[in-house]
C-alpha positions in Angstrom: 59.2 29.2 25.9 58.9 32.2 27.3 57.5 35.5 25.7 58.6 38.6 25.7 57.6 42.2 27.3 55.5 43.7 24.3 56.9 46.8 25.9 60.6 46.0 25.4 59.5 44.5 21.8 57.9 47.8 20.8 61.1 49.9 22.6 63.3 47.5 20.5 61.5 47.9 16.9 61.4 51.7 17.4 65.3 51.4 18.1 65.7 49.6 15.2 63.4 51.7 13.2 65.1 55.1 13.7 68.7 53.6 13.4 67.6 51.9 10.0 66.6 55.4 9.0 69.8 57.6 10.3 71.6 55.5 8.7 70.0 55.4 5.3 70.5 59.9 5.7 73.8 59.5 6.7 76.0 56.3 7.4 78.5 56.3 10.6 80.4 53.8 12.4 78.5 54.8 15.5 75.3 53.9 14.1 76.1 50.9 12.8 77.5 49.3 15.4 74.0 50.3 17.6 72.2 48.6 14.6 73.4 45.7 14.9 73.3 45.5 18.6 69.7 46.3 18.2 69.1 43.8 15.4 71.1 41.0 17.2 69.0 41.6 20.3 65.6 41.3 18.1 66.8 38.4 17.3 67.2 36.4 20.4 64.7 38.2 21.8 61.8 36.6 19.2 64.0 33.3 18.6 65.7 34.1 15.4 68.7 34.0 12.9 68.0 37.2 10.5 66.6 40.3 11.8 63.8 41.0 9.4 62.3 37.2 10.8 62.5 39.0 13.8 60.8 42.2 12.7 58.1 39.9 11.3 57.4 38.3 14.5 57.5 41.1 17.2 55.2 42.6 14.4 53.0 39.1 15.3 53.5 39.6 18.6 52.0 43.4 19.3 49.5 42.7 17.1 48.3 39.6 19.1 48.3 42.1 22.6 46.8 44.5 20.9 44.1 42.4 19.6 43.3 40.8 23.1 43.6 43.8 24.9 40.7 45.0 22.6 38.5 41.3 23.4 38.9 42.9 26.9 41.5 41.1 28.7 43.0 43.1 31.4 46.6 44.4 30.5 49.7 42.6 31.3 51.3 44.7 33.4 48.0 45.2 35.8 46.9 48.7 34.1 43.0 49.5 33.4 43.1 51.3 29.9 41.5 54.1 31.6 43.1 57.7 32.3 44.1 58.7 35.3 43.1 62.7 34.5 39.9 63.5 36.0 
């Protein structure tokens, strides 16, 4: 199975996030419909029927790269960690 970007997880989860939460202020057709494109794609992103399994496992998921990033593996996408500022 393949995984997922951890980038396009974490893109996807703050989607979701900030939809959830304009449209708890304020509900509109607009952000409905984005809500549930977001969820739906959470969901067959992580391998999924119901969004907050999905939520659950992306969770997993960062928290697994973020962990082995920290043991010191180098990062997916080729980057050192270190700033480029000098």
């Amino acid at each position: 199975m393949l995984e997922p970007d951890p980038k396009v997880v974490r893109k996807l989860l703050t989607r979701y996030a900030s939809l959830r939460i304009a449209q708890a202020e304020r509900e509109r057709p607009e952000t409905a419909r984005e809500l549930a494109d977001v969820s739906y794609t959470l969901c067959v992103m992580m391998a999924t029927t119901a969004v907050h399994d999905a939520v659950a496992k992306a969770d997993a998921l960062l928290l697994a790269k973020g962990r082995a990033q920290e043991a010191g593996s180098p990062a997916p996408d080729g980057e050192s960690g270190l700033s480029l500022a000098v």
